[in-house]
N, C-alpha and C positions, 0 to 999 in steps of 0.2 A: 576468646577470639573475637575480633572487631566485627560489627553486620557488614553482611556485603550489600553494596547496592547494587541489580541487576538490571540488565535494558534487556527488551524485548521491543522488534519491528513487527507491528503484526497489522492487520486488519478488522480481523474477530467481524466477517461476512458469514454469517454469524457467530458468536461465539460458541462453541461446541465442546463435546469431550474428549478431543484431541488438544483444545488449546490448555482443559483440565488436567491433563495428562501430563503437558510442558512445563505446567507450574508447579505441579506434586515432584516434580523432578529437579526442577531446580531446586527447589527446600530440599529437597533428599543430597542434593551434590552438595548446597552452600550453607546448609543448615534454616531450620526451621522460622528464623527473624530475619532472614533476606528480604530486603525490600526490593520489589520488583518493579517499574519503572513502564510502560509499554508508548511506545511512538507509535499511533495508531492514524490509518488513515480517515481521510475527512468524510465527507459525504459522498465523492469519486473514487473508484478504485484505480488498483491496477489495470486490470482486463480491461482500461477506458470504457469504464459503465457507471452507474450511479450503484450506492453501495443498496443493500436490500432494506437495511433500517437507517435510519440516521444514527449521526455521531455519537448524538451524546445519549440515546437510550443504549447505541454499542457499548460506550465505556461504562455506561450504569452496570449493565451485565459482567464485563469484565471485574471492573469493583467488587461487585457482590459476589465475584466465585477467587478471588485472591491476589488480583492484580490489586495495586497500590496507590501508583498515582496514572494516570493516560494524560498523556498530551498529544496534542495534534499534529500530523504531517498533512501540513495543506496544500487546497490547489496551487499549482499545476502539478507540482513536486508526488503527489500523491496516485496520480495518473500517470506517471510516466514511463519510460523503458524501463528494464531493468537497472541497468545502469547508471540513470538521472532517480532513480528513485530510491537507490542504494546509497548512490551518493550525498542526497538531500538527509536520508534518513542518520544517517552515520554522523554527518553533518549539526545536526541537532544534538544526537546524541552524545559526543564529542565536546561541542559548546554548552550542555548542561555542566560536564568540569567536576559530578559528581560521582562517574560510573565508575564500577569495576571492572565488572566484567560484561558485554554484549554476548546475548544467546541468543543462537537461530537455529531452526528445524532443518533436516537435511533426509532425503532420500536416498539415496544410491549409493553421495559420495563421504569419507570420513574427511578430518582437518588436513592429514597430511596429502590425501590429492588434491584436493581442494587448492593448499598454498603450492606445489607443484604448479597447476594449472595458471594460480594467481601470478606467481613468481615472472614463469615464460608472458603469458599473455604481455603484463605490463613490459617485459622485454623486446617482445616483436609488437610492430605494428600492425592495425590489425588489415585484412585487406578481402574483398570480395568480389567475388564472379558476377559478372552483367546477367540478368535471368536466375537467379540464386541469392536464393534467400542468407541473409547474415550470418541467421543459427548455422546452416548447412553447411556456409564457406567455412566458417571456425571452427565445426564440427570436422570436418574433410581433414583440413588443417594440423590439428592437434590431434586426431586419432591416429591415422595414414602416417602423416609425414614427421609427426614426432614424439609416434605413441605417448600421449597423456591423454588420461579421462579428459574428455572435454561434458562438463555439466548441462545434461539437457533436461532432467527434471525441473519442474518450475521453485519450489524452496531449493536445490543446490546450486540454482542457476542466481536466485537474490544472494544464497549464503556468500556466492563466489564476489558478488558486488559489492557487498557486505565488507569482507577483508579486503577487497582490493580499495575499495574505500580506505578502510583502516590504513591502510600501507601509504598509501598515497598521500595522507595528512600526517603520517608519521606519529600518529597515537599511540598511546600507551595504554589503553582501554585493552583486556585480555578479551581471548573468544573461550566460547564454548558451544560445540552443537551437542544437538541432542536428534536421534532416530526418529523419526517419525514414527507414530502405529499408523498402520495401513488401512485401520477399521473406523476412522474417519477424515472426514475431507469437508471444506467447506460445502462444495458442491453440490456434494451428496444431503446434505443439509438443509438446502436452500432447496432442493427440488424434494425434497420430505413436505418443507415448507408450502411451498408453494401447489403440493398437490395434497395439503390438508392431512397429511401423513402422522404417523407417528412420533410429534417433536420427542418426545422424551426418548424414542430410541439413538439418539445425536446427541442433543441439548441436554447439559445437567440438569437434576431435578431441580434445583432452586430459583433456578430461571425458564425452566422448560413453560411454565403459564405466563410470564409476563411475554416471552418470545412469540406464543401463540397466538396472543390477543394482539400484538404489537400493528401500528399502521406500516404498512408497507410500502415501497417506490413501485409510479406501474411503469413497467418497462416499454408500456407501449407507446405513454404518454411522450417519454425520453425519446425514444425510437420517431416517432414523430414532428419531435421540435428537430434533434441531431439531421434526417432527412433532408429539411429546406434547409437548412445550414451549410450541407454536403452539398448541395446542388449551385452554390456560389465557393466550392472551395478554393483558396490559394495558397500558394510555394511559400507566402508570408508566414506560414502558421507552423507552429511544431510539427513533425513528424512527416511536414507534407514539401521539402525540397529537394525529395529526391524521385519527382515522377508519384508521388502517390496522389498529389492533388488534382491533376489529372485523369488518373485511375477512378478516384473517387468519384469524381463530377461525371465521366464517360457511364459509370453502375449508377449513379442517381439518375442520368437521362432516360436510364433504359428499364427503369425497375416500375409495378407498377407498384406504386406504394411504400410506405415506409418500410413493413415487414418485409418485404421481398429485398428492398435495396440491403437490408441488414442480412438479409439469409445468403447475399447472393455477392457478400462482399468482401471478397475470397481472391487471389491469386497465389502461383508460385514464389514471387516474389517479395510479399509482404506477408508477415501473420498477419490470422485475423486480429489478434490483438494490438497488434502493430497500427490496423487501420482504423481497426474505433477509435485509438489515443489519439489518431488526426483528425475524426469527424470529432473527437470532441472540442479535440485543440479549436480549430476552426467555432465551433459551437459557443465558445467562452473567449474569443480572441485570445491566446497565449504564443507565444512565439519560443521560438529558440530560446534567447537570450533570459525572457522570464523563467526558464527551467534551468537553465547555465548558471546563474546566479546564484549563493548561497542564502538559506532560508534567513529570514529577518527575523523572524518570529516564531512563536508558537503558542495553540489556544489552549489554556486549561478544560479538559471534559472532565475529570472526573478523579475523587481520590478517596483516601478513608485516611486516619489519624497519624499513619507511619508514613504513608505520602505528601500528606503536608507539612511532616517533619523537616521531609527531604525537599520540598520545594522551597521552605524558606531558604534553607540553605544555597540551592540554585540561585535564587534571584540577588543573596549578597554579592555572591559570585561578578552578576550582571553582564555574564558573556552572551544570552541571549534573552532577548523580551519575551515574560510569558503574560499572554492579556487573558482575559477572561470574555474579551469583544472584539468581535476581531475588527469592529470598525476601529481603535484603539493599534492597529498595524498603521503600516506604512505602503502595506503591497494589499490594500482593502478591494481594490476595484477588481480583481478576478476571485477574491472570495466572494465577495458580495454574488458577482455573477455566478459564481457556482451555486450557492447559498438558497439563493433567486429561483434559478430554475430547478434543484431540488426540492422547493418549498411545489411547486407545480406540479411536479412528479408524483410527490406524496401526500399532498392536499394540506398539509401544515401552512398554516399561514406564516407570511412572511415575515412579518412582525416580531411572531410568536419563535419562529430560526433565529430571528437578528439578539430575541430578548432571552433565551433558553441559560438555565445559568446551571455551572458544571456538576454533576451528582455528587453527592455528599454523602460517605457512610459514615454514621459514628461509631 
């Protein structure tokens, strides 16, 4: 039987043993010489925050517990909605030209509601309440008025991006999710972490010491530069032309301090998630159009002997650029910016980000 090659979207904020769990399972479904593939995000997350380690100590970790090759999903793309993020992510994966099959983690919902849900959405357009948030109009929507699952878990809500992705580019790339276990979470992870906890009751043991010693992003630092940034925001910037840029500047006037404008930067009609991916947008200048766009590129972080099998093979391909620097892109000036101010956050010199070359297992 031929090796499968597998993609996995992830972030590995940090990597833990739930993301152990996703990998023991795909060998168990595709067989033991599946080459696993992971689009991992950059030094930004989703949740528009800065990730807890950098990149490429994330994909070192990854590597060393069974992931293959990591390439990067970069700024903006990596900070995005779900939907810009799904999309960017699919996107890459797609133009590697190599995959079989994409895996993603899901909660709540199986494949077949999942494409139900996928099917109608892309069928209706989509539409919301003045005062009411996006999730809740499509939630209201597709529960009430045309009984379907509508995904509000956060992995069935990417899974659902994910295929409507796939559908929308007319790929031939197969799915497969796999269940979540419930007995870990990134979250719960990061605040083990961060409150000097237990890593190894999270973290696999082979990386549970490097995790521990690891330098960390201080989120206050972030919190502070994203602040004065917020307090000149504009309608120019991703996520802020519809009234958020507004919102945003009205909570920076009146907060005292960074922590407070962050704690207090909340309404009905935006997630929180929602608003930090606008203070960041604004923080890094990106616009609509830089997240609308199809990725140019991708960095290599990190691989061992069956992934660089698989990347040669990628690059004859030549459907997408994979650099090893990301000044070596074409879309350099909001990596750099990102790059820049993560090197600040976590006290890593700048330099020492620009020069970082990708982990190498043998």
């Amino acid at each position: 039987m031929a090796v499968k090659t597998v993609a996995v979207i992830a972030e590995y904020n940090p990597f833990h043993k739930g993301h152990e769990f996703q990998l023991k399972e795909i060998r168990r479904y595709f067989g033991n010489d599946t080459v696993v593939v992971a689009i991992m995000s950059g030094n930004f997350v989703q949740r528009g925050e800065p990730a807890m380690f950098n990149k490429y100590f994330r994909a070192e970790c990854a590597v060393r517990n069974g992931v293959n090759l990591v390439l990067e999903l970069p700024p903006p793309y990596s900070f995005a909605s779900a939907r810009d993020f799904g999309r960017a992510s699919v996107a890459i994966t797609d133009m590697l030209g190599c995959i079989d099959t994409l895996v993603f983690g899901t909660e709540d919902a199986d494949e077949n509601m999942l494409t139900e849900y996928v099917e109608k959405s892309i069928a209706l357009k989509s539409e919301r309440i003045v005062c009411e948030s996006f999730q809740k109009s499509e939630q209201r929507r597709f529960s009430s008025e045309h009984n379907i699952m509508y995904p509000v878990k956060p992995n069935d809500i990417l899974a659902s991006e994910y295929m409507r992705a796939l559908k929308e580019r007319g790929s031939s790339t197969g799915i497969c999710s796999i269940r979540r276990t419930d007995r870990y979470s990134a979250g719960v992870a990061r605040k083990i972490i961060e409150e000097n906890g237990c890593v190894s009751d999270v973290i696999p043991e082979k990386i549970a010491k490097f995790v521990r010693d690891a330098r960390r992003a201080d989120q206050m630092i972030y919190q502070t530069l994203a602040f004065h940034s917020a307090m000149n925001s504009s309608d120019k910037w991703y996520c802020c032309g519809g009234g958020e840029a507004g919102f945003i500047r009205s909570v920076a006037a009146k907060a005292d301090g960074a922590s407070a404008f962050f704690h207090e930067l909340s309404c009905g009609r935006f997630s929180r998630a929602h608003l930090r991916r606008a203070v960041l947008a604004c923080l890094l200048g990106v616009s609509d159009n830089d997240v609308r766009k199809e990725p140019e590129y991708t960095v290599l972080l990190g691989s061992d002997d069956k992934g660089r099998a698989v990347l040669r093979r990628i690059r004859k391909l030549k459907k997408i650029n994979i650099v090893t620097r990301p000044a070596e892109t074409g879309n350099y000036v909001i990596q750099k910016a990102a790059d820049t101010i993560y090197s600040e956050i976590s006290g890593i010199p700048a330099e020492m980000i620009f020069r970082f070359s990708p982990f190498t297992a043998e």
